[in-house]
matplotlib code that plots the C-alpha trace (Angstrom):
import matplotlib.pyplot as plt

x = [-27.1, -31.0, -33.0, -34.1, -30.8, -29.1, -25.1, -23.3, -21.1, -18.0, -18.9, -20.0, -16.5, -15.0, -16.6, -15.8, -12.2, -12.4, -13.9, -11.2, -8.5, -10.3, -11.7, -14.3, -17.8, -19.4, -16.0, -16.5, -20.7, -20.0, -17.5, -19.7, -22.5, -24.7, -25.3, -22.8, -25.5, -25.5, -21.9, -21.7, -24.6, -22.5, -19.3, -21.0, -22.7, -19.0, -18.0, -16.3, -16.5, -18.3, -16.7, -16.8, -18.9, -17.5, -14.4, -11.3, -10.2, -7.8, -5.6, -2.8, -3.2, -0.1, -0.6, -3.5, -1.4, 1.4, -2.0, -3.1, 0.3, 1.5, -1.8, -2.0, 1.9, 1.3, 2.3, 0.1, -2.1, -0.9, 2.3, 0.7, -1.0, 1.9, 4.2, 1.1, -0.2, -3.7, -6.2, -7.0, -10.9, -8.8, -7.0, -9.8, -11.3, -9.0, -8.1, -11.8, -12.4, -9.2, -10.8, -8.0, -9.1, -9.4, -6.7, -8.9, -7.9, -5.6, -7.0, -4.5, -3.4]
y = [-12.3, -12.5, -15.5, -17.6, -15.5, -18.4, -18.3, -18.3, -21.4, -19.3, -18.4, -22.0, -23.4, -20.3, -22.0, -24.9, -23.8, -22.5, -25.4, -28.2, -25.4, -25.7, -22.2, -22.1, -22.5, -19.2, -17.2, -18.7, -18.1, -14.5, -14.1, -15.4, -13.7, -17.0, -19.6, -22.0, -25.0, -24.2, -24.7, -27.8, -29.1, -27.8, -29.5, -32.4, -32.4, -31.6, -35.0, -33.7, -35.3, -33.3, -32.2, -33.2, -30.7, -28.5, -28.4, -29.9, -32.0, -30.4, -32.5, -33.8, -37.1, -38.0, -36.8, -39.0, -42.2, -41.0, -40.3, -44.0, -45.7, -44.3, -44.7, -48.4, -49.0, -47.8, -44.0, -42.1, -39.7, -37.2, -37.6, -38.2, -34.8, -32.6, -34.2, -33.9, -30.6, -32.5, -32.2, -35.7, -35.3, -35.7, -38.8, -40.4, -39.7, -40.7, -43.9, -45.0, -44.1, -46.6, -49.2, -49.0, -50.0, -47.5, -48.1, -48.1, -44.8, -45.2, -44.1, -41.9, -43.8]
z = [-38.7, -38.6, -38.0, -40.9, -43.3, -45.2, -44.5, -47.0, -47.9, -47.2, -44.2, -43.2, -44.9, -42.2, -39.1, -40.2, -40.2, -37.2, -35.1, -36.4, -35.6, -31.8, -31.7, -28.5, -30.0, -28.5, -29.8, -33.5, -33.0, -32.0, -35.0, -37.6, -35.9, -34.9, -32.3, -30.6, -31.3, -34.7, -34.9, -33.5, -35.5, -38.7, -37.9, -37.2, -40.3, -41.6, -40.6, -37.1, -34.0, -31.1, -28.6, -25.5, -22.5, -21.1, -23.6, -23.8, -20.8, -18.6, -17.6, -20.1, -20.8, -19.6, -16.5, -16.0, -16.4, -14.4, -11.5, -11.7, -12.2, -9.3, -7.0, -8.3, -7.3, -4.2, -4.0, -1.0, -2.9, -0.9, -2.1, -5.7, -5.6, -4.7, -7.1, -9.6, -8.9, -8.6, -6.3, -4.1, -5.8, -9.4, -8.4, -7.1, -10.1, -12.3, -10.4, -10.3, -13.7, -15.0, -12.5, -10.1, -6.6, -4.2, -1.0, 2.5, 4.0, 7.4, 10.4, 12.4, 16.0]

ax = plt.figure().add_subplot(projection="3d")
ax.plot(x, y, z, "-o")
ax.set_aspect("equal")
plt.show()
């Protein structure tokens, strides 16, 4: 679509559609033939929340509280992140980020 072309209300009721159905912005911008931003901006005209960057988070929320209730009750983050499939950078993360203290690392004898 050309710069400064009016979309039509069907097609802006269409990306509409297609962002609360959690279409990626740039696939929905290339299918309606304009910018990511400007979908964003629409939806959240529409009443919809904006996302968060870089998309969804990837990691299940439940997966982040079975992370910090096991670092908090004592579980050795190695132990954590192969029973997790996490990396130890995620459950430091995650731990700091739910205010969990961090554990001081031992020092090998």
């Amino acid at each position: 679509m050309p710069v400064g072309t009016p979309i039509p209300a069907e097609t802006k009721a269409a990306i509409i559609r297609d962002y609360v159905a959690g279409e990626k912005l740039v696939v929905i911008a290339m299918t309606h033939g304009t910018h990511p931003r400007y979908v964003s901006i629409l939806a959240q005209a529409a009443g919809h929340a904006p996302r968060p960057a870089g998309g969804a988070p990837r990691i299940k929320p439940e997966v982040v509280r079975a992370v910090v209730y096991a670092y908090a009750n004592g579980e050795a983050l190695a132990s954590i992140t192969e029973r997790l499939m996490v990396s130890a950078d995620t459950v430091t993360r995650l731990v700091k980020m739910a205010g969990v203290p961090m554990r001081r690392k031992r020092m090998p004898r």
